[in-house]
VOGU-3710 file (C-alpha; in Angstrom, 3 decimals, decimal comma):
1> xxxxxxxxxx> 0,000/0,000/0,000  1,365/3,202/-0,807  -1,318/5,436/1,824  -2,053/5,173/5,108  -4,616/2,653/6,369  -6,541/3,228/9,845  -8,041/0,073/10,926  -10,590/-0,039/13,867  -11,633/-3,760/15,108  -15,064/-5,259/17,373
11> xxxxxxxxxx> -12,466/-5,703/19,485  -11,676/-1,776/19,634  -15,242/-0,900/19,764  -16,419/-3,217/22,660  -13,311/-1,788/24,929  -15,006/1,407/24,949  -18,482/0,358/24,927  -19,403/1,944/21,813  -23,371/1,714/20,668  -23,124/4,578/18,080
21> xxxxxxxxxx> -20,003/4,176/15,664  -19,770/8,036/15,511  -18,490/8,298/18,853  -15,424/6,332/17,743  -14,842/7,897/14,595  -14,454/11,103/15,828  -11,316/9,900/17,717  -9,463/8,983/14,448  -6,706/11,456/12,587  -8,598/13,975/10,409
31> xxxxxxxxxx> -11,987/13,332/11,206  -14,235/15,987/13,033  -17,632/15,440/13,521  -20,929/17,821/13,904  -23,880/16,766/15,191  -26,909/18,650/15,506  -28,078/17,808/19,148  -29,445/14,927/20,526  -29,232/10,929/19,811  -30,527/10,260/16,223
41> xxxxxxxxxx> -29,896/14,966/15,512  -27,845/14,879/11,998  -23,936/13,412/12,343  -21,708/15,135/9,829  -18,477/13,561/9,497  -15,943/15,397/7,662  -12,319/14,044/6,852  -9,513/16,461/6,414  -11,751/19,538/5,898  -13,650/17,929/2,945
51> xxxxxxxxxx> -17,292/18,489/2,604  -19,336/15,374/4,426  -21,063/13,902/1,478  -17,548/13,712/0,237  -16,781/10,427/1,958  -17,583/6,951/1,049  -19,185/4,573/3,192  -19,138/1,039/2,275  -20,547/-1,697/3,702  -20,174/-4,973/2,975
61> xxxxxxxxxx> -19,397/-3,894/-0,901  -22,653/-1,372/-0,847  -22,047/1,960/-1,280  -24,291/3,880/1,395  -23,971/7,249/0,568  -27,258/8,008/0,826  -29,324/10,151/-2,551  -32,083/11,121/-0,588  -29,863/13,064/2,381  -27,904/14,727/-0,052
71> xxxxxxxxxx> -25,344/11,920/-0,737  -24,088/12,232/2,520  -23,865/8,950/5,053  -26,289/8,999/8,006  -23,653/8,176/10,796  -26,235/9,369/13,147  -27,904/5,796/12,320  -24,951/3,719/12,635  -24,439/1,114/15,419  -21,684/-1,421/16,064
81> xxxxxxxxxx> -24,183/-3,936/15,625  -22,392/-6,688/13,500  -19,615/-4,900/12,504  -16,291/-6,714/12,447  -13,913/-4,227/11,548  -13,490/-0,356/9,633  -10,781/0,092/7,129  -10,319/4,097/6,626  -8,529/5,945/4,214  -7,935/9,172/4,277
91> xxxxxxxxxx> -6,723/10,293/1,101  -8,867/11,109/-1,823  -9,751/7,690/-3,598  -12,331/8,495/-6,825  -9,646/6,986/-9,072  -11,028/3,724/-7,818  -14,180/4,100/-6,144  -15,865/7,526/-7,789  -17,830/10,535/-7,136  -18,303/10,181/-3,357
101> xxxxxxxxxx> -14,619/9,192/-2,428  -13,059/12,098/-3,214  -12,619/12,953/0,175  -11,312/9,584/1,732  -13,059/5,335/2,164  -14,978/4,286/5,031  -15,505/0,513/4,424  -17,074/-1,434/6,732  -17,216/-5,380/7,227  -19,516/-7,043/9,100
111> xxxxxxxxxx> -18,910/-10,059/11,263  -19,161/-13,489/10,173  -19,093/-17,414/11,588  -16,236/-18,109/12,721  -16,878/-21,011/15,437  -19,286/-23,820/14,727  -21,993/-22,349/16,886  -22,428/-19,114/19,058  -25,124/-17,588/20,880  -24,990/-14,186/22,324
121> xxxxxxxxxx> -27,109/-11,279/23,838  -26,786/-7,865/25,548  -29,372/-5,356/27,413  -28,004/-2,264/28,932  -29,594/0,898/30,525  -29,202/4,319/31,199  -29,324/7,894/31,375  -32,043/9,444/29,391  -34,455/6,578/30,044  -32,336/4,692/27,636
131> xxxxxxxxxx> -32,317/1,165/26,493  -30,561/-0,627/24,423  -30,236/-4,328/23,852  -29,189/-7,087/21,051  -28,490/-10,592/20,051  -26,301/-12,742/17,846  -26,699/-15,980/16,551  -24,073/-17,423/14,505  -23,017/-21,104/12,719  -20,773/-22,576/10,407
141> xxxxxxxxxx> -20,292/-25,796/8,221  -17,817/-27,297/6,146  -18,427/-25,211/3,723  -21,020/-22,694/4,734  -21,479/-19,623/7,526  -24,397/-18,148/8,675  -24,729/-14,917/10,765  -27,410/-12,895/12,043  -27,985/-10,052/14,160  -30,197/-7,552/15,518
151> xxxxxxxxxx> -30,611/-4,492/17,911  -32,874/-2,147/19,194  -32,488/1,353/21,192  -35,103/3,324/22,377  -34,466/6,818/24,659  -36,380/10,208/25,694  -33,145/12,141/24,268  -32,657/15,235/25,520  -33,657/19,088/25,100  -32,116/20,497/22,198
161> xxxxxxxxxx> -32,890/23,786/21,885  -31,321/26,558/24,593  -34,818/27,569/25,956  -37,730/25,401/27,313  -37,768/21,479/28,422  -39,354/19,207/25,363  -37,287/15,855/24,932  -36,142/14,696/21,395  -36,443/11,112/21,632  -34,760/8,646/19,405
171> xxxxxxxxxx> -35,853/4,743/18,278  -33,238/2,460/16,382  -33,766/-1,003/15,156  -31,244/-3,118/12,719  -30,982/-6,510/11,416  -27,924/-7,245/9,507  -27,484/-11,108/7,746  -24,358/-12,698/5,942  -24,360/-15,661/4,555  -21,692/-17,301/2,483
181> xxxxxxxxxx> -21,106/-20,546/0,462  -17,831/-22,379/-0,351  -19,388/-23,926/-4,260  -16,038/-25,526/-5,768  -12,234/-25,200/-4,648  -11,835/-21,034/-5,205  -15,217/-20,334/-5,820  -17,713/-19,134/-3,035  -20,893/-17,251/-3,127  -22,441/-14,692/-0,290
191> xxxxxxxxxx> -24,992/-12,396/0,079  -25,546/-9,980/2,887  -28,253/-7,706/3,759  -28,844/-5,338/6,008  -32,060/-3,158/7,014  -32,384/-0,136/9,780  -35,504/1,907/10,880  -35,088/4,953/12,833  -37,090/7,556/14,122  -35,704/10,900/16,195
201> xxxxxxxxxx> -37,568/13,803/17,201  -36,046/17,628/16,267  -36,811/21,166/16,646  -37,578/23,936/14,281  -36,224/26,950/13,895  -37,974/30,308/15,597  -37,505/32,499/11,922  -39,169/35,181/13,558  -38,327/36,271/16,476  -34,670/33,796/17,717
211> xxxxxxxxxx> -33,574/32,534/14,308  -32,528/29,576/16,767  -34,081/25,937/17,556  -37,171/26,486/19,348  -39,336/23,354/21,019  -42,160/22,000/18,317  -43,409/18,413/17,458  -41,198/17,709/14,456  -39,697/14,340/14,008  -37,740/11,829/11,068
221> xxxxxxxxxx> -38,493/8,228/10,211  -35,928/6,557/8,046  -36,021/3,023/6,674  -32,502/1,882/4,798  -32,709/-1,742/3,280  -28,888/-2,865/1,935  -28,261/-5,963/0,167  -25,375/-7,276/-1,847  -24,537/-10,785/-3,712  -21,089/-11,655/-4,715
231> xxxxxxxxxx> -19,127/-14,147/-6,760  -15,448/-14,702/-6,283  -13,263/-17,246/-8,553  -10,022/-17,462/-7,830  -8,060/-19,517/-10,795  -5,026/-20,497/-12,240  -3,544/-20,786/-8,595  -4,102/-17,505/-7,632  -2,742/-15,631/-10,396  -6,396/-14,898/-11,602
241> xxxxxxxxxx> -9,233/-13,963/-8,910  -12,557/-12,261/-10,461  -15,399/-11,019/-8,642  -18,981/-10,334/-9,721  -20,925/-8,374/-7,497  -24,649/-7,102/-7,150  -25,988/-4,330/-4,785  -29,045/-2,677/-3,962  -29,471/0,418/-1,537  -33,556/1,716/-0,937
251> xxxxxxxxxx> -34,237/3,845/1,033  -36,786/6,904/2,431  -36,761/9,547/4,906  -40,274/10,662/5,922  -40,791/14,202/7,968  -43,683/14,688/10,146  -44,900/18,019/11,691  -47,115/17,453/14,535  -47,916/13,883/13,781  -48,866/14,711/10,237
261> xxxxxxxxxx> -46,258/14,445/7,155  -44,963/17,183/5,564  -42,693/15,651/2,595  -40,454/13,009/1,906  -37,194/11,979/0,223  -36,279/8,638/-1,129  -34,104/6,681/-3,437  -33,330/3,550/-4,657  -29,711/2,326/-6,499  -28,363/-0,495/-8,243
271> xxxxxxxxxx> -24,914/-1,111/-8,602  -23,196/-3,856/-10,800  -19,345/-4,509/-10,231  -16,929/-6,557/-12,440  -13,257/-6,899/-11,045  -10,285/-8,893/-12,575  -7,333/-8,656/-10,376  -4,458/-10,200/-12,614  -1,131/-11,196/-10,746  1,468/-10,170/-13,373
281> xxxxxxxxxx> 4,398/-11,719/-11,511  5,412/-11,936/-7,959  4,849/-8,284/-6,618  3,101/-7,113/-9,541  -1,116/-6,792/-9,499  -3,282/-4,910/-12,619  -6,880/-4,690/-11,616  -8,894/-4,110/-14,229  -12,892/-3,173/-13,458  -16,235/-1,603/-14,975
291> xxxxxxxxxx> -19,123/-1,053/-12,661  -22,621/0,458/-13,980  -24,887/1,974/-11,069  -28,557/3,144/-11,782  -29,910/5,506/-9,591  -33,879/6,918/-8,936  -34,532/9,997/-6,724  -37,934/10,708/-5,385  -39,129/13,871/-3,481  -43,058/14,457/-2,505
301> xxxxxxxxxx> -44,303/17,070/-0,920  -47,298/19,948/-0,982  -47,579/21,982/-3,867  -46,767/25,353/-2,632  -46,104/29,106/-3,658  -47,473/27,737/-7,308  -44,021/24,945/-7,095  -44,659/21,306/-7,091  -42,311/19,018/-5,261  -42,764/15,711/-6,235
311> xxxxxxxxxx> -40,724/15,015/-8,718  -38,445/11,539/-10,042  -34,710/11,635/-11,174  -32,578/9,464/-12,388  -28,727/9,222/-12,822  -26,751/6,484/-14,654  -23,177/6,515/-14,167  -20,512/3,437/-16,265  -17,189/3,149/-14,573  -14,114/2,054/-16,340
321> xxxxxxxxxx> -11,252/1,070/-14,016  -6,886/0,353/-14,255  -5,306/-0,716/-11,012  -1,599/-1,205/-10,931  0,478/-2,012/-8,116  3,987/-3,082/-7,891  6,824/-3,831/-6,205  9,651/-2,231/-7,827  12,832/-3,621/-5,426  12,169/-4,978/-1,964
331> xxxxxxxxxx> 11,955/-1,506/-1,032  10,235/0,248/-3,348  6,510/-0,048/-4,046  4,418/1,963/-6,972  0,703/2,175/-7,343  -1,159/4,147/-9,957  -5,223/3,942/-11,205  -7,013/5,669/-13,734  -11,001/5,861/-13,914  -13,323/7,411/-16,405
341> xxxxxxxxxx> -16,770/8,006/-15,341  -19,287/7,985/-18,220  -22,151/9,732/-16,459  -25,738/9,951/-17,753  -26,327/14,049/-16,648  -22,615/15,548/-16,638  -19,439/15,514/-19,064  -17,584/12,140/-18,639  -14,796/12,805/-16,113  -11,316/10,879/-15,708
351> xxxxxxxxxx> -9,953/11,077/-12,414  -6,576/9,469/-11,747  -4,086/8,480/-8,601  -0,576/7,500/-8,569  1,731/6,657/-5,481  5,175/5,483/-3,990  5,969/3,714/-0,577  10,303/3,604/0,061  10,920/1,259/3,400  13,983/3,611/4,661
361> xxxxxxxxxx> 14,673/1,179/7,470  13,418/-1,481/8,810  9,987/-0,627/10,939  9,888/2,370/8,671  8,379/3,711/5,505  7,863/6,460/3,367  5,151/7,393/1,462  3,379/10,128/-1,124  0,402/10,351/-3,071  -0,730/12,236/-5,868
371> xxxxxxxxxx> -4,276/12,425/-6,918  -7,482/14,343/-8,770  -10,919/13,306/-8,504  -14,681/14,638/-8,576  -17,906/14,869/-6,496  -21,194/15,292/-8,984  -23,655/17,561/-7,917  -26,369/15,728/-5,515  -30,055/15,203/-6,540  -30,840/17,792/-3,877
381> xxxxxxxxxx> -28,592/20,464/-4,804  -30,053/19,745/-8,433  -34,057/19,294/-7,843  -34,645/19,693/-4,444  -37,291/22,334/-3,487  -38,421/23,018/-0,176  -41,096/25,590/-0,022  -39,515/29,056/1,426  -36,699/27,730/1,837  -34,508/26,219/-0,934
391> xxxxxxxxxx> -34,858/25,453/-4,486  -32,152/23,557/-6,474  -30,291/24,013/-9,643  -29,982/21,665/-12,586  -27,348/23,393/-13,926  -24,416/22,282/-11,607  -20,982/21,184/-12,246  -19,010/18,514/-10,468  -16,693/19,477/-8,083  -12,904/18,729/-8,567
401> xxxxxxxxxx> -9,932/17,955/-6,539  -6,517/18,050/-7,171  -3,888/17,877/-4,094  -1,132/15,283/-2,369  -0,241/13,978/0,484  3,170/12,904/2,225  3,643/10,965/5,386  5,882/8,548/7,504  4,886/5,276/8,937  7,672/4,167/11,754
411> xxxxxxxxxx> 7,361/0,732/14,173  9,870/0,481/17,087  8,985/-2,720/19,557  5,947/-2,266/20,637  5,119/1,239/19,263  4,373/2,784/15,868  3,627/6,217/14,898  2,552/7,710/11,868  3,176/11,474/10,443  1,206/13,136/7,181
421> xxxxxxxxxx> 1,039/16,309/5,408  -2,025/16,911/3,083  -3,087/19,876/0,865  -5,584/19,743/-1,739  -7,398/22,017/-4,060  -11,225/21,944/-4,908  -12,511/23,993/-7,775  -16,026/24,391/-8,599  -17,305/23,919/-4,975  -20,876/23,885/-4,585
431> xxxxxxxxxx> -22,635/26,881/-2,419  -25,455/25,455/-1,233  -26,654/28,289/0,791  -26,583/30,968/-2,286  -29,539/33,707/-1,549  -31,741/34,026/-5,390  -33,003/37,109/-5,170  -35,296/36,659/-7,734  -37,248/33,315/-6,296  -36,799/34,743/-2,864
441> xxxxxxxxxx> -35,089/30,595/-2,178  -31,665/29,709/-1,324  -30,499/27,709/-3,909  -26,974/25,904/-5,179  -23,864/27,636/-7,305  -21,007/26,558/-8,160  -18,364/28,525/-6,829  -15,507/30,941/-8,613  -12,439/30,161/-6,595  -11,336/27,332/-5,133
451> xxxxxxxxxx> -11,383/26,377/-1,866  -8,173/24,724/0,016  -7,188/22,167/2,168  -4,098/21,466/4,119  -2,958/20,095/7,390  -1,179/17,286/9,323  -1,827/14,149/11,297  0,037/12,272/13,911  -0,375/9,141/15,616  0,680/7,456/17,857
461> xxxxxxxxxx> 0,259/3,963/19,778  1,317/0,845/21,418  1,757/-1,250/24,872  3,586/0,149/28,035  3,412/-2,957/29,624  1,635/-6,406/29,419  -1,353/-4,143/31,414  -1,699/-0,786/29,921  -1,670/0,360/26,547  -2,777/3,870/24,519
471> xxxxxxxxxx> -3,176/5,830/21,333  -2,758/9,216/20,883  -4,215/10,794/17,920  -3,285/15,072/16,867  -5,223/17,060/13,823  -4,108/20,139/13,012  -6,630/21,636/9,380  -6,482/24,142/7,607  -9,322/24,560/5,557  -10,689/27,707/3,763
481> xxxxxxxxxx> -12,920/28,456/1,228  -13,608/32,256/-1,056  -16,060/34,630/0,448  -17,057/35,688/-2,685  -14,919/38,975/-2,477  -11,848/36,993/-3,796  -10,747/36,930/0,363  -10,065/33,207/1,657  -11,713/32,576/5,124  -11,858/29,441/7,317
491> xxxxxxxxxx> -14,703/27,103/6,206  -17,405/26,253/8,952  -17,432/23,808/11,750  -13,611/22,725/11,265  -12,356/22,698/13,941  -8,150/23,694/13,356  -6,972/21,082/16,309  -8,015/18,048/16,918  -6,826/15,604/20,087  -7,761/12,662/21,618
501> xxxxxxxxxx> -5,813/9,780/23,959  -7,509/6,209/25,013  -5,799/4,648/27,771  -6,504/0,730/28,285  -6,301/-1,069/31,215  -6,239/-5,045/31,492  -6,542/-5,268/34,675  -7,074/-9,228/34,327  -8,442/-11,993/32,665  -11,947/-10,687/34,125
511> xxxxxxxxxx> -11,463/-6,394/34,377  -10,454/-3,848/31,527  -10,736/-0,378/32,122  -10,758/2,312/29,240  -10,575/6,184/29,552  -11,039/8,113/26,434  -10,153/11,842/26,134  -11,364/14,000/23,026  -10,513/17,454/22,530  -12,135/20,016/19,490
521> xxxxxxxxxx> -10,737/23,268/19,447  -13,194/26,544/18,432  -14,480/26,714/15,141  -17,032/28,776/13,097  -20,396/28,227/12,090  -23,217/30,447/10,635  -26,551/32,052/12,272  -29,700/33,172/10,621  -30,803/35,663/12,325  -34,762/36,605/11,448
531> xxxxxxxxxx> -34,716/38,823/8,594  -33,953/41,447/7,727  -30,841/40,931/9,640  -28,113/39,585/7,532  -26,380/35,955/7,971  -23,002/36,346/10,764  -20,282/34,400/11,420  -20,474/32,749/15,236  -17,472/31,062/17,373  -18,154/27,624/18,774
541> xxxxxxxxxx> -15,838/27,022/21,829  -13,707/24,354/22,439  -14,698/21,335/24,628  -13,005/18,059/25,474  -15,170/14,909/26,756  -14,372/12,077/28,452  -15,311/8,324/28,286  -14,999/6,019/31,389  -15,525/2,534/30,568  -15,160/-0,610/32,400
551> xxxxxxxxxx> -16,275/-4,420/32,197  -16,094/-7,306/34,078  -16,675/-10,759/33,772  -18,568/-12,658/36,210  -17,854/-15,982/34,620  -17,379/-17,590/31,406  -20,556/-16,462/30,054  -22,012/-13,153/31,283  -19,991/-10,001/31,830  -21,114/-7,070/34,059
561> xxxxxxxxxx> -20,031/-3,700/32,004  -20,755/0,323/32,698  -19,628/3,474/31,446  -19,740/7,140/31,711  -19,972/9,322/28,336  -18,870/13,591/28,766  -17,587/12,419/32,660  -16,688/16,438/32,556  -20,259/17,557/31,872  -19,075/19,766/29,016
571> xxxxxxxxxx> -21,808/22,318/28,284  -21,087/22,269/24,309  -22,431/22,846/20,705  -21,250/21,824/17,508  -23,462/23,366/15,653  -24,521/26,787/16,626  -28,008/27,055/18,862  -28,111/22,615/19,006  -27,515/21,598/22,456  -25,891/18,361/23,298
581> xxxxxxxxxx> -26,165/15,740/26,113  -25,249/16,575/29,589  -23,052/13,265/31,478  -24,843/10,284/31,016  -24,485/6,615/32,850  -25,056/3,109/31,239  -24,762/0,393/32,945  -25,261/-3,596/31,200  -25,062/-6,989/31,020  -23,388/-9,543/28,244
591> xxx> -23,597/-12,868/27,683  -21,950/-15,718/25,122  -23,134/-19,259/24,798
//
């Protein structure tokens, strides 16, 4: 590999009791998240200053990115449930995956058997009138595995807005299934499928008189069915392995205002993926792929101020795909792809990647990236029209990236640390807050100058003693954007610095202890005041939380666990006016048959 790899295990996520993944990822090396108040209130994630539908979330092979949220990923929705491990990448990666990578890869895999037969289940409860609970059944054959799980959280939430008391509650409830079948010597078949429905409960906004949340009886119910089938051959001993793989993504988000809907958003996509990894000689691998993805958009709503909402759209995009990598001496390691989009609404658009790793020394390796890639317009920014409020613009470009990155990886005993510098350049970046003066809407523009990117990461972990180990993760973005005068200013809710340290504690065979620290630094954000005041920039302070978690086990079979989430009782907001929870307790029980 010629980039820089974060990989986050079950293991990882069970040490510090994490329900939603969110709270993890925020912890990793140029990721910042936003969320917009309670459990279930809108989790942006944004990786090295990028925009957050500029990120691709896979799971299982489906690409989750969802149409109808504006091609961003719903991480607000995401629980560890199933999950085996997260691969992350964050370095721009359209050159092999498309539109939505040009940020960075989030790819998620999901557990499977791996013992003949297992059993398992989990309840917790907590602050918030929480609950949460979960099973897992699991078996495996010869040549078969089955695995299936499910979970299910219900809680009041808490008060979002600054002023008054109304709860915004939050329901979750996932199933997730993999199956897989061994058919001849190097050929297996397995599908996996996955399904989610949420509902959380948000404020409006007070337009007239605040221009902040206010309490009202809005809520959000969201149904996400994922499915994927795939067919691997490996032949010729290895020096041939093709895979054939189907996916389907469906899903709606339905808003109610007091009990009664007021619109929806949906889509469905189907993606077909051919990939022929060809071993050239030892060290040497050419990937060659085409994928074809159909897309449908659907919006319904009132008609209203003489504009009609419900509407259908459709996008077709063909993928054409060269994958080289090689190694060059035992040192030396190249990597270059090349992808041209052929896309069914927008010029065709070749984005490309190439790389070097150089191990130095032993334990330590060198590596750089250079890369440009593209981010089509959403359906949203396109069609979307929300009465009052917004009304899209089918006349977008894709955006475009250009940039590099730079880094050291370095292993000494039992440490490693990694260093990177990044800086990238986006032209035509969408402005989806543009004020159209003549439909009295916001509505979507490409931009006139570009908008830039740079920063560094460094990490560092490892074991201080057969007991205690850490890792220490440090941010530091720069990310700014044109006003529109020509004048570049910080883009909103970056945060510049970015910290966090988990310490682990095996106590025994029965007790681990983990403390997690996370700091944010300020950043900027943007209030609407009620008109006719204009639009002002606002500071968001800094805030660090804290994460107590500990587990025991009582015997072989049922553990005892508890934690504490913001121990410090931070009184915070990453996004301007959207309060956040207050310290919270959980306490639950485990068990594995």
């Amino acid at each position: 590999a010629t980039t820089l790899v974060s990989i986050i295990s079950k293991e990882d996520l069970a040490k510090q009791q994490i329900f939603q993944v969110a709270d993890y990822l925020k912890n990793i090396s140029g990721i910042s998240m936003a969320s917009s108040g309670s459990l279930g209130g809108t989790a942006q994630l944004r990786m090295r200053g990028a925009e957050a539908n500029q990120t691709l979330v896979l799971i299982d092979g489906v690409e989750m990115n969802d149409p109808a949220a504006g091609d961003e990923f719903q991480f607000e929705h995401l629980t560890s449930n199933e999950i085996e491990r997260i691969e992350i990448i964050r370095s721009p990666m359209s050159a092999t995956w498309g539109s939505d990578a040009l940020a960075g890869v989030i790819n998620i895999i999901t557990r499977q058997a791996d013992v003949p037969l297992v059993l398992s289940a989990f309840a917790e409860y907590g602050s918030f009138d929480t609950l949460r609970a979960g099973g897992r059944f699991a078996a495996s054959g010869d040549r078969w595995k089955l695995s299936i799980g499910t979970s299910h959280m219900k809680s009041d939430g808490t008060n979002i807005s600054r002023s008054g008391d109304e709860l915004d509650g939050y329901t979750n409830t996932n199933i997730n299934l993999r199956v897989s079948l061994e058919i001849d010597e190097g050929l297996t078949f397995a599908i996996t499928a996955r399904h989610s429905e949420t509902m959380n409960e948000y404020d409006d906004i007070d337009y007239e008189v605040t221009g902040l949340p206010t309490d009202s009886d809005n809520s959000s119910e969201t149904k996400k069915t994922a499915f994927s089938a795939n067919l691997k051959n490996s032949a010729f001993d290895g020096l041939l392995n093709q895979s054939l793989r189907l996916t389907w993504l469906d899903t709606e988000i339905i808003s109610f205002v007091f009990g009664s809907e007021s619109g929806a958003t949906g889509a469905k996509k189907l993606g077909l993926y051919f990939d022929n990894q060809i071993a050239l000689r030892k060290g040497h691998t050419l990937t060659l792929a085409i994928d074809h993805e159909n897309t449908d958009f659907t919006q319904k709503g009132d008609i209203a101020w003489g504009y009609d909402p419900n509407q259908l759209q459709n996008l077709k995009n063909t993928g054409y795909l060269a994958d080289y990598v090689g190694d060059i001496t035992d040192a030396l390691t190249l990597s270059a792809s090349l992808r041209y989009d052929n896309n069914s609404n927008f010029e065709n658009v070749t984005s490309w990647r190439a790389g070097a790793s150089y191990k130095l020394l032993d334990g330590t390796r060198l590596f750089i990236n250079d890369s440009k890639g593209q981010k089509a317009p959403t359906f949203i920014e396109r069609f979307g029209y929300y009465a009052g409020s917004f009304q899209g613009n089918p006349n977008l470009k894709p955006e475009q990236s250009t940039g590099y990155e730079i880094g050291i990886e370095q292993t000494v005993g039992n440490f490693s640390m990694s260093a990177a510098y990044f800086n990238s350049d986006l032209t035509n970046e969408i402005n989806g807050f543009f004020y159209d003066a003549t439909t009295f809407n916001f509505t979507a523009v490409n931009k006139e100058d570009d908008s830039k990117r740079q920063g560094f990461e460094l990490m560092l972990d490892g074991k201080l003693s057969s007991i205690f180990s850490f890792s220490a993760n440090y941010t530091y973005i720069d990310s700014t954007e044109d006003d529109g005068t020509g004048t570049q200013v910080d883009e909103l809710r970056r945060p510049k610095h970015i910290a966090s340290l988990s310490l682990n504690a095996e106590i025994s065979d029965r007790l681990n202890i983990n403390v997690n620290l996370n700091h944010t630094s300020k950043s900027l954000d943007v209030f609407y005041p009620p008109w006719p005041s204009p639009n002002e920039r606002v500071e968001l302070k800094s805030y660090t939380l804290a994460r107590i978690a500990a587990e025991y086990k009582i015997n072989d079979i049922v553990s005892l666990y508890g934690r504490v989430e913001n121990a410090f009782n931070e009184n915070y907001e990453n996004v301007y006016g959207y309060g956040t929870p207050d310290r919270s307790v959980y306490v639950g029980l485990r068990a594995n048959f």
